[in-house]
C-alpha positions, -999 to 999 in steps of 0.1 A, spaced: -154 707 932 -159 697 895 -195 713 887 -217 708 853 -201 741 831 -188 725 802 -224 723 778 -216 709 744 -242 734 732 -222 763 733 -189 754 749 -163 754 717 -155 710 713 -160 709 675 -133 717 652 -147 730 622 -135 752 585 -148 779 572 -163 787 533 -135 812 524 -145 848 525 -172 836 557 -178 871 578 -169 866 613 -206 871 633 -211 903 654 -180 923 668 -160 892 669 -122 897 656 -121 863 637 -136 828 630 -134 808 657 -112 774 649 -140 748 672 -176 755 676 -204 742 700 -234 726 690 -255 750 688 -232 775 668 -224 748 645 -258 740 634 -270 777 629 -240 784 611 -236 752 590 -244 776 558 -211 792 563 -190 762 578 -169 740 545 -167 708 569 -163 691 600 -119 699 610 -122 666 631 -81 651 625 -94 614 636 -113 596 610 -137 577 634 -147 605 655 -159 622 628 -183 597 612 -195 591 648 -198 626 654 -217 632 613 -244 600 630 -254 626 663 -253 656 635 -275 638 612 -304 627 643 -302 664 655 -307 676 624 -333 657 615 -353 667 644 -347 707 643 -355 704 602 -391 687 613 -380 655 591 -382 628 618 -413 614 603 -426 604 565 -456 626 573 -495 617 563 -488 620 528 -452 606 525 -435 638 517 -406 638 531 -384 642 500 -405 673 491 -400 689 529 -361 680 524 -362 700 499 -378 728 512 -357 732 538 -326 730 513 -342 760 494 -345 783 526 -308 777 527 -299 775 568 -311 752 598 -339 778 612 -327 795 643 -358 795 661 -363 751 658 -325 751 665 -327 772 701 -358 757 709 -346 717 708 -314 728 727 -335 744 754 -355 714 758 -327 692 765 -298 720 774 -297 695 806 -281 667 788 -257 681 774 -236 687 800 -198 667 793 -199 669 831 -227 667 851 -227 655 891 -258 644 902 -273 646 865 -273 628 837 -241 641 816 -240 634 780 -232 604 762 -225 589 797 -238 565 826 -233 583 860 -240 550 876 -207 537 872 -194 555 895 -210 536 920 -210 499 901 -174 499 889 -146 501 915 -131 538 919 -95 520 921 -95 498 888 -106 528 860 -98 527 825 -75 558 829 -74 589 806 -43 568 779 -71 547 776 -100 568 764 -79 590 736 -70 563 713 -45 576 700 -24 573 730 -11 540 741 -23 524 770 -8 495 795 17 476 773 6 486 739 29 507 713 28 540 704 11 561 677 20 595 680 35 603 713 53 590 745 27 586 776 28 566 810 -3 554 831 17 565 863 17 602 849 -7 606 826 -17 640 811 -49 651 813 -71 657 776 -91 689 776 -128 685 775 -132 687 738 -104 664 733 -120 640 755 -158 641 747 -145 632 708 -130 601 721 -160 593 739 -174 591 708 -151 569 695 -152 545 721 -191 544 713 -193 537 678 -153 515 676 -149 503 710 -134 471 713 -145 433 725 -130 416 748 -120 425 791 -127 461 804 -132 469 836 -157 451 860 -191 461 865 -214 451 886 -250 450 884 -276 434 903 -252 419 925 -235 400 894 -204 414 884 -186 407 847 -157 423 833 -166 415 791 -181 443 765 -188 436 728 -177 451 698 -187 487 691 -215 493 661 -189 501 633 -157 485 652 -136 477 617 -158 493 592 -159 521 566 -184 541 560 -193 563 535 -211 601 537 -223 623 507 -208 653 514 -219 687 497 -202 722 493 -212 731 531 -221 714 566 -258 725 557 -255 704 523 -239 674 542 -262 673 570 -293 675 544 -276 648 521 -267 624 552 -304 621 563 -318 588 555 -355 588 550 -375 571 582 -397 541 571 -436 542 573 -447 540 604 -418 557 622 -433 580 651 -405 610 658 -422 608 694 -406 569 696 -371 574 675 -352 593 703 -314 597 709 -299 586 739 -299 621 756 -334 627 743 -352 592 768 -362 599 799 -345 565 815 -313 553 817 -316 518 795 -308 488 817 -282 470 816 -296 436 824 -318 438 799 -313 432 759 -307 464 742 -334 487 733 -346 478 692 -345 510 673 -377 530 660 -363 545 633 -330 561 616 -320 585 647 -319 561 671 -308 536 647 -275 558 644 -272 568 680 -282 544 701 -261 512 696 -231 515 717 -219 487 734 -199 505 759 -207 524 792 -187 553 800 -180 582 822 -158 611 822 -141 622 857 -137 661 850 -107 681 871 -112 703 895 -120 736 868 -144 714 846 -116 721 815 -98 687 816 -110 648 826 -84 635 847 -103 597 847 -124 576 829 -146 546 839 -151 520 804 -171 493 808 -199 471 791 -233 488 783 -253 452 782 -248 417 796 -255 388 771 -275 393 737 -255 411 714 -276 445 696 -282 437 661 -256 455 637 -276 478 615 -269 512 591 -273 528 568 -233 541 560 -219 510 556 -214 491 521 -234 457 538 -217 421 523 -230 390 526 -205 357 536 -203 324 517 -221 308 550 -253 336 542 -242 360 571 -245 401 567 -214 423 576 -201 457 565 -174 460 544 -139 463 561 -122 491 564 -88 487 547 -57 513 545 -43 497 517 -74 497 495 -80 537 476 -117 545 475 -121 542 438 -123 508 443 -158 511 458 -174 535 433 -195 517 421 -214 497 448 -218 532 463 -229 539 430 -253 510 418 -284 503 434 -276 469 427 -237 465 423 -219 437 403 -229 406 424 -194 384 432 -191 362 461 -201 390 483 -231 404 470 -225 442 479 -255 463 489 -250 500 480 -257 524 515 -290 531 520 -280 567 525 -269 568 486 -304 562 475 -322 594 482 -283 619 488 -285 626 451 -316 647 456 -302 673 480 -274 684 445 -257 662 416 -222 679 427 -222 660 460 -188 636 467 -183 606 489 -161 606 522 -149 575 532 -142 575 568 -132 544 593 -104 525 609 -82 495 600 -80 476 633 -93 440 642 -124 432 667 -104 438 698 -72 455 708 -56 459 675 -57 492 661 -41 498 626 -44 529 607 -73 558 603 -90 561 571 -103 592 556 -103 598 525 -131 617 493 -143 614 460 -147 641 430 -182 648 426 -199 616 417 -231 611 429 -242 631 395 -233 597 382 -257 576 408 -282 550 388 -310 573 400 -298 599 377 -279 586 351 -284 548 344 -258 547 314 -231 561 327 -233 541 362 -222 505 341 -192 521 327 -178 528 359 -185 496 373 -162 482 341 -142 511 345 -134 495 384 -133 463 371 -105 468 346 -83 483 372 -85 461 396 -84 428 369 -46 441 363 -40 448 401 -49 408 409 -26 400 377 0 420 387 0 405 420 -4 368 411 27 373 382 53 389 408 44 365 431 49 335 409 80 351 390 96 351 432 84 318 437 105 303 405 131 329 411 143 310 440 127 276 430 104 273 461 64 270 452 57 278 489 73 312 486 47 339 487 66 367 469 51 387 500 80 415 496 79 418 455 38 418 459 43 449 485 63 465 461 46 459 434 11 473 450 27 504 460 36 511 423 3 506 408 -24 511 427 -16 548 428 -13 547 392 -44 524 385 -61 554 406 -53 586 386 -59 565 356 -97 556 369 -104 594 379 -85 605 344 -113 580 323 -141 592 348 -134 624 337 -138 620 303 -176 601 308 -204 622 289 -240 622 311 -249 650 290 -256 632 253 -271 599 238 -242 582 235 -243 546 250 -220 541 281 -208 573 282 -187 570 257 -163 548 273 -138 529 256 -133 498 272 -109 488 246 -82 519 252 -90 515 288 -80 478 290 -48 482 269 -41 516 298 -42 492 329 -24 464 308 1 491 305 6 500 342 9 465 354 33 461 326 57 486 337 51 482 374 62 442 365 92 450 350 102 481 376 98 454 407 114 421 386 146 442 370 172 433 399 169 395 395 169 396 350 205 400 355 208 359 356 196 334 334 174 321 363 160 355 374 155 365 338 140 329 328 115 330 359 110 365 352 98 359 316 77 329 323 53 345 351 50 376 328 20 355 313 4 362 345 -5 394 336 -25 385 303 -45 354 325 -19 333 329 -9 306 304 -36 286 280 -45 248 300 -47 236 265 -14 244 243 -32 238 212 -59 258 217 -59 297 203 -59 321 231 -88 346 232 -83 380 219 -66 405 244 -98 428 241 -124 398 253 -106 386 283 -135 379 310 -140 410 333 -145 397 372 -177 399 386 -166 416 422 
């Protein structure tokens, strides 16, 4: 019979790298390649980063590091006098997670974190599905790692069948759980009934097709630190629990539980139910029950990771997580307190307000996944920064502006580019419904990578440390750089069709694309290169 032996706390389930030259601890022969909780946090000091392959498990599983760590570091609450940023600090300076907070919070709930726990309450999980969903109709193992397919879906990365499914070890399967969690899908999943009313429909997980954004430092400890976002006045550590830190189950037929504070702002919004069926040794799940956590009202989407937009029709989302857009492209809302405004008036991540404080040298990891709200998964996203956050408002209100224009410039060209390859298509073959979808592609491929190293090249060359205004940026060099890229990129993607008096006719009339397309008025004199009007967004 499966019993409750796999504990997260010291079972190995997180993959994790090492500073170079780390000393292995005690007699052991090496480092070990995955790490239990408990291991992880009194080592953080020594560990680089989380070794976590799939993008969205990590940022789920950097939301449960951050609420534990919060907790064990005594930073759960402003305090009487509003010092948190000065406790922060302190605990930066004694330079490791203190072993005996760190053993003491895992004794009180070493119950809980059990993967597999019959008759308890295992982690992350609600054991009452066993009895309200029907044994005969689960989710399946395919299901659960989502990077398998499932039912009639395609594959990612490998062959598998529901009639013969292979079973994920433990530590594979409790970082899908996560996943499932935080980017579970809308739409059917298995019945559940409740209250004699059964219903078969979940909602959207918490960050289902967002990106979100983490300061990262020069080891897990600096992360950790950087990643806590300071609780509001009023907050009461007591009230701001984690799921496996309540006492009850929450109910299903009720609305979901409103958060107290950052922890279980970050924790506790799933919208999925979910329990692991563990093999006969405890080492693999062989099932999986999915289901809906609540019926009805939908948990508002709130957090603090996420780079928050606002609609033309006045309503609040994250920014999208896209695999053909690089990073660079949103340095400067993570940047800005208050970002250029556009159309979609981007609000910089709470986290990025206070990160700065922890060191200067921090980056920014971008992590997420490119799917739609239900089945359709895309791409994972994961991808970092330099050291920026030197470069925050906060610290360095000069310099901040010229990245912004910086950004700006770059991705003026891009939309250029785009529009003038698309148009040159469109006249190429005398069609003005063509969308030039193919030479676009191609012509995106070519310069955005460029339009990248050229930001980070510029970035570079910023000066925080004298008078000078801007940073001594050069907006006019910079502008005549990008002009150059889309320039070249143009001509690389358009040279088959010049060949012919049409191709190199259509081809020479939508280059004026890439300079703003051509005057409205003919006898008016065009605007200096050098002044053409930045965007906004």
């Amino acid at each position: 019979m499966p019993t409750g032996t796999y504990n997260l706390i010291d079972q190995p389930c997180i993959p994790v790298r090492w500073k170079p030259d780390t000393p292995p601890a005690g007699s052991a022969a090496g480092l070990p390649d995955r790490v239990g909780f408990r291991e992880l946090l009194l080592r953080s000091h020594d560990i680089e980063t989380l070794a976590i392959a799939d993008a969205p498990a990590h940022a789920a599983l950097l939301r449960v590091l951050y609420a534990i760590t919060a907790r064990v570091a005594g930073l759960t609450e402003q305090g009487p006098t509003g010092d948190w940023d000065e406790r922060r600090l302190g605990v930066l300076d004694e330079g490791r997670l203190q072993a005996a907070e760190v053993d003491a919070y895992f004794a009180q709930f070493e119950d809980r974190f059990f993967l597999f726990a019959p008759g308890g309450r295992p982690w992350m999980q609600d054991p009452r599905l066993a009895e309200q969903c029907d044994a005969s109709k689960t989710a399946g193992v395919n299901k659960l790692v989502v990077t398998r397919p499932s039912g009639n879906n395609h594959s990612w990365f490998r062959h598998d069948t529901d009639t013969a499914a292979e079973s994920p070890i433990s530590s594979e399967a409790f970082l899908n759980l996560l996943v499932w969690h935080y980017y579970g899908p809308s739409g059917r999943c298995s019945a559940r009934e409740v209250n004699g009313v059964k219903s078969a429909s979940a909602t959207a997980g918490p960050l289902r097709t967002a990106l979100s954004y983490h300061p990262e430092g020069s080891s897990l400890f600096e992360t950790l630190l950087a990643g806590l976002v300071p609780p509001e006045t009023g907050v009461r550590g007591e009230e701001d629990l984690c799921p496996w830190e309540q006492e009850e189950l929450p109910d299903p037929d009720r609305p979901p539980r409103a958060s107290k504070g950052p922890r279980s702002r970050h924790t506790c919004r799933s919208q999925h139910a979910l329990l692991l069926v563990p093999d006969d040794t405890s080492t693999h799940v062989r099932d999986a029950y999915i289901t809906w956590a609540y019926r009805g009202e939908r948990m508002p989407r709130e957090d603090d990771y996420l780079i928050w937009q606002t609609s033309q029709q006045g309503n609040r989302y994250p920014r999208p997580a896209d695999a053909g857009r690089a990073l660079w492209r949103d340095l400067d809302a993570l940047l800005l307190q208050n970002p250029p405004a556009g159309n979609a008036h981007p609000q910089q991540p709470r986290v990025f307000h206070s990160a700065a404080e922890v060191s200067e040298d921090l980056r920014v990891r971008a992590l997420g996944f490119d799917q739609e709200g239900q089945a359709k998964d895309t791409q994972f996203i994961d991808a970092s920064t330099p050291a920026v956050l030197g470069f925050a408002e906060a610290n360095d209100a000069r310099t901040v502006p010229a990245v912004a224009r910086l950004r700006q410039l770059g991705e003026l060209y891009g939309r250029r580019l785009d529009r003038a390859v698309k148009r040159a298509w469109a006249t190429y073959v005398d069609d003005a419904k063509a969308d030039g979808a193919a030479w676009a592609a191609q012509a995106g491929a070519r310069y955005w990578p460029r339009a990248e190293a050229e930001f980070w090249a510029r970035f570079r060359l910023l000066d925080r440390t004298s008078g000078i205004p801007d940073g001594g940026f050069d907006r006019v060099a910079t502008r005549r750089a990008f002009v150059r890229l889309a320039e070249q990129t143009y001509d690389a993607v358009t040279a088959p069709v010049t060949r012919t008096l049409r191709g190199a006719k259509a081809v020479s009339q939508a280059r004026a694309e890439l300079y703003g397309g051509p005057p409205k008025n003919r006898s008016a004199v065009p605007a200096p290169r050098d002044t053409t009007k930045e965007p906004t967004a």
